[in-house]
C-alpha positions as CSV (number, residue, x, y, z in Angstrom):
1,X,17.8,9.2,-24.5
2,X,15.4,12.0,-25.0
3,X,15.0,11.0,-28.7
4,X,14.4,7.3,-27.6
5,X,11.5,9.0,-25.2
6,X,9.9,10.7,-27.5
7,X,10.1,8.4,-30.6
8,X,8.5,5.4,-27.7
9,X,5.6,8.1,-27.0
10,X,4.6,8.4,-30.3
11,X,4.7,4.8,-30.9
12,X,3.0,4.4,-27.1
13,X,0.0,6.7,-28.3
14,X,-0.5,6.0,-31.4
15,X,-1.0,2.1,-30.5
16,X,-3.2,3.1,-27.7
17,X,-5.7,5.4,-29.2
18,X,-5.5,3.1,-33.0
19,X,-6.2,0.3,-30.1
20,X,-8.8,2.3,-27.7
21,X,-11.2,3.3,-31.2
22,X,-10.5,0.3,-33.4
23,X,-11.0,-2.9,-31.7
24,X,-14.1,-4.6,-30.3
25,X,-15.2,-5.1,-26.9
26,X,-13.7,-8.3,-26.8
27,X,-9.9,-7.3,-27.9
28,X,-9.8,-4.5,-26.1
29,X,-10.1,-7.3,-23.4
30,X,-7.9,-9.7,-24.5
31,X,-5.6,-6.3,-25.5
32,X,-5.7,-5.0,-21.7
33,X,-4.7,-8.7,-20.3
34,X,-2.2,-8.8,-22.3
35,X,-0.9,-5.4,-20.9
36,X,-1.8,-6.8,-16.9
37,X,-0.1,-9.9,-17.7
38,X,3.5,-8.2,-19.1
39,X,2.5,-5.5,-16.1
40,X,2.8,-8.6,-13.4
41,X,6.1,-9.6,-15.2
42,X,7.3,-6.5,-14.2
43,X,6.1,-6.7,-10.7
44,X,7.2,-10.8,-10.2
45,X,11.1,-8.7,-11.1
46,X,10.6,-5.9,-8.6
47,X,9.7,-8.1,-5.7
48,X,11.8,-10.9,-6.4
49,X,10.4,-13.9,-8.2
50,X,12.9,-15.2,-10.4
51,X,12.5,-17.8,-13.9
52,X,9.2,-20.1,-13.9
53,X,8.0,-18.3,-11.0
54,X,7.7,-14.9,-12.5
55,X,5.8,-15.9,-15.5
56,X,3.3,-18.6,-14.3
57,X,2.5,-15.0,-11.8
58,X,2.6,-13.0,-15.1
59,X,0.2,-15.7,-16.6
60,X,-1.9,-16.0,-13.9
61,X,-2.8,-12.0,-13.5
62,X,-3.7,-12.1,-17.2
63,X,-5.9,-14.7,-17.0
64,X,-7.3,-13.4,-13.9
65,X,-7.6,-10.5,-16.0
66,X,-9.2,-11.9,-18.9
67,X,-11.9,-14.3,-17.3
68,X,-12.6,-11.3,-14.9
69,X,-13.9,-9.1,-17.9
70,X,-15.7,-12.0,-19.1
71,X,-17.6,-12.2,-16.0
72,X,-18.3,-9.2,-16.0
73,X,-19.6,-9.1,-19.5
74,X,-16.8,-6.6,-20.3
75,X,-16.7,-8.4,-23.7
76,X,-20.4,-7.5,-24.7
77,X,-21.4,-4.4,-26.8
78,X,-23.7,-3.8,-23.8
79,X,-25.0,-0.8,-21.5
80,X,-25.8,-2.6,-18.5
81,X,-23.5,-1.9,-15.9
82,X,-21.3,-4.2,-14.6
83,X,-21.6,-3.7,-10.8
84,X,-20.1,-7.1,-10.1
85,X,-16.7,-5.0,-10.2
86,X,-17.8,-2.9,-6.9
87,X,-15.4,-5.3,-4.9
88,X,-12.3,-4.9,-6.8
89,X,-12.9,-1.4,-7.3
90,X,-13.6,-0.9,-3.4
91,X,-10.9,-3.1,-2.3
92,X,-8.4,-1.2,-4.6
93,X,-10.0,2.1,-3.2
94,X,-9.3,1.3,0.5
95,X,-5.6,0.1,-0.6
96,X,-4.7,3.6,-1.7
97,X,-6.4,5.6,0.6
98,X,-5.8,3.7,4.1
99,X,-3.3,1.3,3.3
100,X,-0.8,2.6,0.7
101,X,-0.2,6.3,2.5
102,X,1.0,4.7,5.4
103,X,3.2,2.4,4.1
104,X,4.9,5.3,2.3
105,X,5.4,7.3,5.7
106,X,6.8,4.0,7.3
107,X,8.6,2.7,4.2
108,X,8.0,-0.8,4.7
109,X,10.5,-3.4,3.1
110,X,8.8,-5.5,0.1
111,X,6.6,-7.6,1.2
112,X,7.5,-11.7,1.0
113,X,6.4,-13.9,-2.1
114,X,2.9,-14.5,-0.7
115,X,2.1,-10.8,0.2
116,X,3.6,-9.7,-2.8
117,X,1.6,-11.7,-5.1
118,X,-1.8,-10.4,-3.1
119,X,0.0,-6.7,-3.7
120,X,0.3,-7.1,-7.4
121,X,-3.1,-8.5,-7.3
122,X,-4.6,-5.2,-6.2
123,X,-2.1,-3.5,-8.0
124,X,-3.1,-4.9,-11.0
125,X,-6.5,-6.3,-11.7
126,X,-8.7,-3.3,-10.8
127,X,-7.3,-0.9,-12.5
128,X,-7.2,-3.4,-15.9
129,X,-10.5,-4.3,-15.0
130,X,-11.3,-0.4,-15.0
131,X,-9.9,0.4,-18.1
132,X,-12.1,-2.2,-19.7
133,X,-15.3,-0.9,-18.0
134,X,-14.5,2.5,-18.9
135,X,-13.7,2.3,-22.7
136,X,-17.0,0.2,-22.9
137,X,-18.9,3.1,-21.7
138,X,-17.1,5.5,-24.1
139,X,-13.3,5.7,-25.8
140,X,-13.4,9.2,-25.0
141,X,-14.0,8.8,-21.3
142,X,-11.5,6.5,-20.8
143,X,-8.8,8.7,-22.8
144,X,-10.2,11.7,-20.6
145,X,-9.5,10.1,-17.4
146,X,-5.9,9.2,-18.4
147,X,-5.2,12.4,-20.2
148,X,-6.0,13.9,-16.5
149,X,-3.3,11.7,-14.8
150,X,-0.9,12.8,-17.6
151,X,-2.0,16.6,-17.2
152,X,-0.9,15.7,-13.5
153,X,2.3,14.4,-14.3
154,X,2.9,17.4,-16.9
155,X,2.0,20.0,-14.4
156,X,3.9,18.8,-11.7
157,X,7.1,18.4,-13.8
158,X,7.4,21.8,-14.8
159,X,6.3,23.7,-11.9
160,X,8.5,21.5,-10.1
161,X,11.6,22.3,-12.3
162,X,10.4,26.7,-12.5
163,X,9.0,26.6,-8.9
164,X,10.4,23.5,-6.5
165,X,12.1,24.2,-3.2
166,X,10.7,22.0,-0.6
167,X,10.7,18.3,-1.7
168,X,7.9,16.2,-1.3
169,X,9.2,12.9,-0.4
170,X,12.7,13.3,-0.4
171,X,13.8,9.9,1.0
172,X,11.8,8.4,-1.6
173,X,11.4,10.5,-5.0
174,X,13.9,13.4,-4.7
175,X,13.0,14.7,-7.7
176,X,9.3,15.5,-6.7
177,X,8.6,18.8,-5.0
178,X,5.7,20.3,-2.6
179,X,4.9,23.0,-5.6
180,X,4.9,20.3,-8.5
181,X,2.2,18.8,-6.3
182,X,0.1,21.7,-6.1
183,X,1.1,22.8,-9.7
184,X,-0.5,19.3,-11.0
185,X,-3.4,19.4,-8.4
186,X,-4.1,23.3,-10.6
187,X,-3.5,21.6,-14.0
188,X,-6.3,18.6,-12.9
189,X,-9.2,20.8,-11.5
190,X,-8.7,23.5,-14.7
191,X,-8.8,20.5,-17.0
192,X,-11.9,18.8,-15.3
193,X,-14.0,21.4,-14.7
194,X,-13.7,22.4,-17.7
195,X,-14.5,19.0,-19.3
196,X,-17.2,18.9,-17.2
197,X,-19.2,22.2,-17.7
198,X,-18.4,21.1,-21.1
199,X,-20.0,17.7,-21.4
200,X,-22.8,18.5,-18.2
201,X,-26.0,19.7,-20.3
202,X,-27.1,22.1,-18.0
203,X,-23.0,23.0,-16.9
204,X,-22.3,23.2,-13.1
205,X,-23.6,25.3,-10.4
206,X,-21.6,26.8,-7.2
207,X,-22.2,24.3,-5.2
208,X,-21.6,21.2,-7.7
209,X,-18.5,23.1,-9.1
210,X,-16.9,22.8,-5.2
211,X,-17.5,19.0,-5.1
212,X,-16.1,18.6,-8.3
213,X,-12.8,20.5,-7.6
214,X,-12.5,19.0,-4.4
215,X,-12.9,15.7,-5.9
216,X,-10.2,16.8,-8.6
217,X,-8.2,17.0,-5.7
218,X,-8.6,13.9,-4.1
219,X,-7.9,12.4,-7.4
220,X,-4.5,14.0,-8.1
221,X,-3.2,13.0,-4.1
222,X,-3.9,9.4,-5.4
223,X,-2.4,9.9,-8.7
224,X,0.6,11.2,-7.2
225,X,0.4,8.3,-4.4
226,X,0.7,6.0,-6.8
227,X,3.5,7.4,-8.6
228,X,5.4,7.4,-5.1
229,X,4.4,4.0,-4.1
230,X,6.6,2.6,-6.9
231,X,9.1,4.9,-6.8
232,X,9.9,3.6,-3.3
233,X,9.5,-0.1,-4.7
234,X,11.9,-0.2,-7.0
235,X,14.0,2.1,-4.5
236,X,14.0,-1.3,-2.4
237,X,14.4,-3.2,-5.0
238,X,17.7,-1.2,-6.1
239,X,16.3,-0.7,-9.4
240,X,15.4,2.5,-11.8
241,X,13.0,1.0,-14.0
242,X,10.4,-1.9,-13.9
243,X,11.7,-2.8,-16.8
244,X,13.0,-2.3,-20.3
245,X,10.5,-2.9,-22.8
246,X,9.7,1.1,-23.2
247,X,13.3,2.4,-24.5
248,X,13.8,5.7,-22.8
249,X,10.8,4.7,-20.6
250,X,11.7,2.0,-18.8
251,X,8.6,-0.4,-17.9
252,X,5.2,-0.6,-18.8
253,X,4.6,0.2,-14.6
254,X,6.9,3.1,-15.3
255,X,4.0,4.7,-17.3
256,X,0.9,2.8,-15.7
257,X,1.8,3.8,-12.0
258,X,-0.3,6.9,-11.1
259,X,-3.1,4.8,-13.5
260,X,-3.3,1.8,-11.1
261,X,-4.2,4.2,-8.1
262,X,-6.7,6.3,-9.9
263,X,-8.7,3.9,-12.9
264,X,-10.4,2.4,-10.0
265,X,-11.8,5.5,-8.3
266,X,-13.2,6.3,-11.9
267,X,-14.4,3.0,-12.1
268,X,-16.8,3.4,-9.2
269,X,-18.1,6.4,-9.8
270,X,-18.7,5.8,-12.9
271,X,-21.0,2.9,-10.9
272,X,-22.2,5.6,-9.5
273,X,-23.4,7.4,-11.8
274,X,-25.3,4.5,-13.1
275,X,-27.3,3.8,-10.0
């Protein structure tokens, strides 16, 4: 199994950085609705839709996708900035934040077909959306955002496993403990500051140091939000993997999880930025 893992992760990044530098704006779109369409496959088996169903909902997320980017000139070698995306990115922002924290402290059952479908939806489309938005402003943005969420995931593994007593969510994600949480929350402000005084020009000052780390934070509580959020899913759904298409892995929402929770918060304020 562990050779399986690793031999996928190679594979896994050298695909997605050969992809990330290589292709034009326009198939790194058609590239990331590919990945949202086979992502909503995933989702269709995790909250039920079986045959025909579960691919016309795969086909029509990666459309959605796809025309989505094209609307918002995603496909263009261009500078402007696409703040047509403010809704998807805000609507996915008040999902994780208000909506998603409680459902993990009430555990709600899976939603039915309809709700599900509007679920994936938000699950799904900003965070593609994001990743398109973001590489067009710069590979190496993108890649720094998700390299945080992965510093997350590293940090919180291993201080888990050296340091772990009191589990986070235990009825949910046993594995996940109160000091992985803060050990990834460390690992996310030491990498980010430090990419930012870095890349700033004029580095950061006291006060602009604090707001960053306290937005560091606020971005690893959603990173690990979203890695909870499915955990309980496929809990429900009685399965341990979204799918099988990652040997050793499992699903591609196996390794997208804590990305669909946190692309859209760098999303807007990268908007921000570029008021």
């Amino acid at each position: 199994m562990l050779k399986a893992r690793v031999i996928t992760a190679i594979f896994l990044l050298v695909g997605l950085v050969s992809a990330l530098f290589l292709l034009p704006s326009w198939g790194w779109l058609a590239f990331v609705s590919l990945i949202c369409g086979a992502a909503a496959h995933e989702w269709g088996g995790i909250v039920g839709y079986q045959g025909k169903q579960r691919w016309v909902y795969a086909l029509l997320l990666g459309l959605l996708c796809l025309f989505g980017g094209l609307a918002a000139g995603l496909h263009l070698d261009s500078t402007v900035a696409p703040f047509n995306l403010v809704p998807a990115y805000g609507l996915s922002a008040l999902f994780w934040i208000f909506c998603v924290p409680f459902w993990l402290r009430a555990r709600w059952a899976l939603p039915g077909a309809g709700a599900a479908a509007l679920v994936g939806f938000v699950l799904l489309i900003p965070p593609s959306l994001a990743m398109i938005h973001l590489r067009l402003l710069s590979p190496w943005l993108l890649l720094g955002v998700m390299a945080a969420v992965w510093i997350a995931d590293i940090a919180a593994y291993f201080t888990g496993r050296a340091f772990g007593r009191r589990k986070l969510a235990p009825a949910i994600s046993p594995g996940k403990s109160w000091e992985g949480a803060y050990g990834a929350a460390v690992g996310v402000v030491i990498y980010g500051l430090i990419c930012l005084s870095a890349f700033l020009p004029h580095g950061l000052g006291a006060g602009r140091m604090a707001l960053a780390a306290l937005g560091l934070l606020v971005f690893t509580a959603i990173s690990i939000i979203g890695d909870l959020f499915e955990s309980m899913l496929k809990r429900q759904a009685g399965v341990k993997d979204s799918g099988t298409l990652l040997p050793g892995h499992g699903g591609i929402l196996d390794r997208i999880d804590s990305l669909t929770s946190t692309l859209p918060l760098a999303g807007l304020l990268a908007l921000w930025f570029a008021r």
